[in-house]
N, C-alpha and C positions, 0 to 999 in steps of 0.2 A: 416353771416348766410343766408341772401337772395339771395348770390349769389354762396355759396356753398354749403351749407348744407340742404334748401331748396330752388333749383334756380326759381326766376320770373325772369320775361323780364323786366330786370331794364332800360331798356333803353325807357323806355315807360314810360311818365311821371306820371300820374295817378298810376301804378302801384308801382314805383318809392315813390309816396308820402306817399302812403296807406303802404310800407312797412317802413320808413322812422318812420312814425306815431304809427307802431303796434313794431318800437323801442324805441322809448321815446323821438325820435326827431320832430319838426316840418316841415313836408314834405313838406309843401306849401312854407316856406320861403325858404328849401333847392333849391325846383326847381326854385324858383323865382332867388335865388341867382346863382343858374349855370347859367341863362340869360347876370350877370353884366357883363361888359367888363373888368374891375379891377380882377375882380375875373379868368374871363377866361383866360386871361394871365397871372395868377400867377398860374394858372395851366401850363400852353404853358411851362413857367419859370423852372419849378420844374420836368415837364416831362423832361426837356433836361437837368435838373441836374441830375434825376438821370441815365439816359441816359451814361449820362457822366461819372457815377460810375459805370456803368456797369450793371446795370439793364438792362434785357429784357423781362420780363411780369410780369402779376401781381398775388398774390401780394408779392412786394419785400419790405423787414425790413433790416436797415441797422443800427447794434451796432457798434459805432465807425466808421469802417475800413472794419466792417465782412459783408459781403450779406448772405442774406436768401431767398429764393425766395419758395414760397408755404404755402399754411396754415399749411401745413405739419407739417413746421417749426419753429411754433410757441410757442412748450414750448423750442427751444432750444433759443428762442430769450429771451423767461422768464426767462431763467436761465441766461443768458446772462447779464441780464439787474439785476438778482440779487445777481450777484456775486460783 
């Protein structure tokens, strides 16, 4: 939603929290937690996996085997996922 449907400059931490927070998450521990170094390399990790499946932006949903790339695609991944 903050980054498509109403875009902020998520890359901005304050802004990032404040939107974080007005989702029902806690903004402050998320940005604290993109600081860890654990955490940032299981990002490093999972970029290059999916990388490696074939992903090239975001955001990419992968059912099985299948890619999806765009929010576009997101009731096909609903339906995907309930069949």
């Amino acid at each position: 939603h903050h980054m498509w449907e109403a875009p902020k400059k998520m890359d901005d931490a304050e802004i990032f929290a404040a939107a974080m927070n007005e989702s029902g998450f806690d903004g402050a521990a998320l940005v604290e937690g993109a600081q860890n170094t654990a955490i940032k390399q299981k990002l490093i990790d999972n970029t290059a996996a999916a990388v490696e499946r074939g992903a090239f932006g975001i955001p990419t949903f992968f059912v099985g085997d299948d890619m999806f790339f765009g929010k576009e695609r997101l009731d096909q991944v609903e339906a995907m996922l309930a069949a």
